[in-house]
C-alpha positions as CSV (number, residue, x, y, z in Angstrom):
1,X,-37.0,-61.5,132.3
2,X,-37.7,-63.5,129.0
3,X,-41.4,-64.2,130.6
4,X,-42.1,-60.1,129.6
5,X,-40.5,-59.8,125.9
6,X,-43.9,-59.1,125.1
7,X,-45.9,-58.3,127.5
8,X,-46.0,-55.0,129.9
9,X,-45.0,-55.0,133.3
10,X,-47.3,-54.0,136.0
11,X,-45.4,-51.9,139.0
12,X,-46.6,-51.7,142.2
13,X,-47.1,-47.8,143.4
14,X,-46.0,-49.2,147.3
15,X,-42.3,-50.0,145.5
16,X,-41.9,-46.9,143.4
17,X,-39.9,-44.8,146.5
18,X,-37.4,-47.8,146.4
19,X,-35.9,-46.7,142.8
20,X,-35.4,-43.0,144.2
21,X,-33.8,-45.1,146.9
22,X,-31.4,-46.4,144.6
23,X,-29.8,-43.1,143.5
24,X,-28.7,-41.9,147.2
25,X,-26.0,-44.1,147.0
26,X,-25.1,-41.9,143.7
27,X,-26.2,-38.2,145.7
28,X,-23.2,-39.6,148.3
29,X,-20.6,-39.5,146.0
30,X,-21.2,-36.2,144.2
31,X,-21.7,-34.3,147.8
32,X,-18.8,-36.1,148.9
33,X,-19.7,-38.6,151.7
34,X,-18.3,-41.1,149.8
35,X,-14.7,-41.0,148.1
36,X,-15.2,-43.5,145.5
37,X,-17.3,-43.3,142.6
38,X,-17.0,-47.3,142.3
39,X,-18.8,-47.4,145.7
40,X,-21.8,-45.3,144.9
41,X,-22.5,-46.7,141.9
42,X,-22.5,-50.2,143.4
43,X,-24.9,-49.4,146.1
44,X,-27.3,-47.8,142.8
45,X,-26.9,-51.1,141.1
46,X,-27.6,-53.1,144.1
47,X,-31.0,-51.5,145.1
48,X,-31.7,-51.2,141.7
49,X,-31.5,-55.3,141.3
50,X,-34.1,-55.0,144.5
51,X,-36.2,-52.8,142.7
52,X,-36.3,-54.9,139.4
53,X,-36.5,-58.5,141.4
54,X,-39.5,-57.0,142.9
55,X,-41.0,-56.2,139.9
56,X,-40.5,-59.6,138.2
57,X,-41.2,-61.6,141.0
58,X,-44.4,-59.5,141.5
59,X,-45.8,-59.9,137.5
60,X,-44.1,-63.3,137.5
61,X,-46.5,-64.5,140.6
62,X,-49.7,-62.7,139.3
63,X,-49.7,-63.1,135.5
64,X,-47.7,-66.5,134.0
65,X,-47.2,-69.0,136.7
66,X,-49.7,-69.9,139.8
67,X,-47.3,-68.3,143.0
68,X,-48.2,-72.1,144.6
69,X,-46.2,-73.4,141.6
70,X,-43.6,-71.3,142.0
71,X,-42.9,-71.0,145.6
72,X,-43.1,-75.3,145.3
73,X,-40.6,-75.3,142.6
74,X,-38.2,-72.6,144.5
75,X,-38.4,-75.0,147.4
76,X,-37.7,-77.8,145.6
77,X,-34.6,-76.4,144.5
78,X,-33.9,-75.6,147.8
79,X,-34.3,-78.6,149.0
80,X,-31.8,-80.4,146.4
81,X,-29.3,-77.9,146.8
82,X,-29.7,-78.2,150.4
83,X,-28.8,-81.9,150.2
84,X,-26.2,-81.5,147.8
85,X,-24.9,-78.9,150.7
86,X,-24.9,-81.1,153.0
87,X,-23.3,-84.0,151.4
88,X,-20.6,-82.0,150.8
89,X,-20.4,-81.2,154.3
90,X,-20.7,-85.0,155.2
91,X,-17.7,-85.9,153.1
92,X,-15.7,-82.7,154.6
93,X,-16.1,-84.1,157.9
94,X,-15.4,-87.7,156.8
95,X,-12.1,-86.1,155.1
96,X,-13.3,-87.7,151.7
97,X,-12.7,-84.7,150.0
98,X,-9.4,-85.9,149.0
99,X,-10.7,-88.2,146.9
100,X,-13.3,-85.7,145.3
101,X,-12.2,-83.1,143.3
102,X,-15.0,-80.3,143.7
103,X,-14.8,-80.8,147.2
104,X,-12.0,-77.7,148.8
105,X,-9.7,-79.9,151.2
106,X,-10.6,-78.5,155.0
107,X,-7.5,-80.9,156.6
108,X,-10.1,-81.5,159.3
109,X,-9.3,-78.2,161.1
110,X,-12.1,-76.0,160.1
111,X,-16.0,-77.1,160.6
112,X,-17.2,-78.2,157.5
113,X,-18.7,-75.4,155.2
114,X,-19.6,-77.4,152.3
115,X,-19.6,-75.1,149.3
116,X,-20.3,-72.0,150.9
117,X,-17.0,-70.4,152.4
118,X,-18.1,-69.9,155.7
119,X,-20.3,-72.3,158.3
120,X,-22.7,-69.6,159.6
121,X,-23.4,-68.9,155.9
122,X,-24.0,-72.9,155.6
123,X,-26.0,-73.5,158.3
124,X,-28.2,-70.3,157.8
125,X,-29.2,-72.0,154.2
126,X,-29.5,-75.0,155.1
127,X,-31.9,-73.9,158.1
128,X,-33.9,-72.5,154.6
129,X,-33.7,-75.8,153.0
130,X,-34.9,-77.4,156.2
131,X,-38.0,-75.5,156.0
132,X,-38.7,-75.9,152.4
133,X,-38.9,-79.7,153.4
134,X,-41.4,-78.8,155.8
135,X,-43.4,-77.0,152.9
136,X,-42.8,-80.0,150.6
137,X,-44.5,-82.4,153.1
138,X,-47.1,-80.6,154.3
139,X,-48.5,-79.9,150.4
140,X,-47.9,-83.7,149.8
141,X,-46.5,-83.2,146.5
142,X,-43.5,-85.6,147.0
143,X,-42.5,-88.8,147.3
144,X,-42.2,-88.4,151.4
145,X,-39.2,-90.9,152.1
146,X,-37.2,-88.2,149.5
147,X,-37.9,-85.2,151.8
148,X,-37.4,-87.6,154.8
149,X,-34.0,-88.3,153.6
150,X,-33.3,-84.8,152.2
151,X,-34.5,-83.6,155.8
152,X,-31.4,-86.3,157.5
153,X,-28.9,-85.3,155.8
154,X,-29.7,-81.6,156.0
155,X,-29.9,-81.8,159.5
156,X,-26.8,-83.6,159.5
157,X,-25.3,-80.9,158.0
158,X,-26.7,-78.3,160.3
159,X,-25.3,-80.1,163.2
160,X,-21.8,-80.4,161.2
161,X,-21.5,-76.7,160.8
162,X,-21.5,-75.9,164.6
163,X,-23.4,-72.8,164.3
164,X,-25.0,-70.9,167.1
165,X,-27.6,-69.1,164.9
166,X,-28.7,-72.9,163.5
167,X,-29.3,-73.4,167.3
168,X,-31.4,-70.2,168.0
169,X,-33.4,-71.0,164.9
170,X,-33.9,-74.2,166.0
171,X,-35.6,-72.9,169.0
172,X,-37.8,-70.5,167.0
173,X,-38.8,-73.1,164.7
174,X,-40.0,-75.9,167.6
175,X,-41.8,-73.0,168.7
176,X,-43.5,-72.4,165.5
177,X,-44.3,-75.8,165.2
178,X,-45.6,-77.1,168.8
179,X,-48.5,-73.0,168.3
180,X,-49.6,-74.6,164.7
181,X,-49.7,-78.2,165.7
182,X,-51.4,-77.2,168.9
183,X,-54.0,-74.8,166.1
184,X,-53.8,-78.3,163.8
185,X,-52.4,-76.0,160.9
186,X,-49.2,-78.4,160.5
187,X,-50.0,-81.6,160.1
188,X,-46.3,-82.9,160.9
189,X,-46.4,-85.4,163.8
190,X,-44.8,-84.4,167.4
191,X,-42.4,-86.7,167.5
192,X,-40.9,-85.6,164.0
193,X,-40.9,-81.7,165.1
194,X,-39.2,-82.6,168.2
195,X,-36.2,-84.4,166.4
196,X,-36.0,-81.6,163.9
């Protein structure tokens, strides 16, 4: 939001129904389909957020930074927290968190979750980080043997979490991969897709 002190916004017409969105959450309350005041106004400031993400993101991506830049940078910051996710995870499972503060003590009961609280939530971001590696290599920005390392332990961590959804992604993404290698759009190598 700093980026605009001084400069106008430019908002899309195709988002403009999305703030008169926001206010039915508000309309609810006052004709009584919901009880709590607390409620409605959350839902308003929620879509609201939308709204107003939208409307950065869409000025940020056209007017101060190339979106190439950006969307490398996001992933890159996916990627490391990804890893950092997944080490976490990795000394969970080890039952090193004893010995690591930060780390919430799991008593090797519970799949690992790293620091997210549940491992659905963990795998489902970590299936994000996967793909930002695949981003990252494909542009050729990066040292490769960091996203190959990055991609390990990631992986690692998907497998640690135990989660169906990581598993029917899984599929989608091999699918993905084997129509744009076959099209020679991805230029990752069979034999790496297949042990992703």
């Amino acid at each position: 939001m700093f980026f605009f002190i001084n400069k106008s916004l430019k908002i899309p017409k195709i988002i403009i129904p999305i703030i008169f969105l926001s206010f039915v959450p508000v309309i609810h309350f006052f004709i009584g389909k919901v009880f709590y005041f607390s409620i409605g106004f959350m839902g308003f400031i929620y879509v609201s957020c939308f709204w107003l993400a939208i409307i950065l993101g869409f000025n940020l991506c056209n007017s101060i930074f190339d979106r190439v830049k950006i969307f490398y940078y996001f992933s890159c910051l996916l990627v490391f927290v990804g890893f950092v996710t997944g080490c976490i995870a990795i000394f969970q499972w080890l039952n090193l968190e004893d010995y690591i503060p930060w780390i919430r003590d799991i008593n090797g009961k519970q799949r690992p979750y790293g620091n997210f609280a549940q491992p659905n939530n963990m795998s489902t971001f970590l299936i994000m980080s996967l793909m930002a590696c695949l981003y990252i290599y494909e542009i050729k920005k990066t040292n490769i043997r960091l996203i190959i390392i990055s991609a390990i332990i990631i992986l690692i961590g998907i497998t640690l979490s135990q989660s169906r959804t990581a598993w029917l992604v899984s599929v989608f993404i091999f699918i993905y991969l084997s129509i744009y290698q076959y099209k020679d759009i991805v230029t990752l190598k069979w034999h790496y897709s297949i042990v992703s």
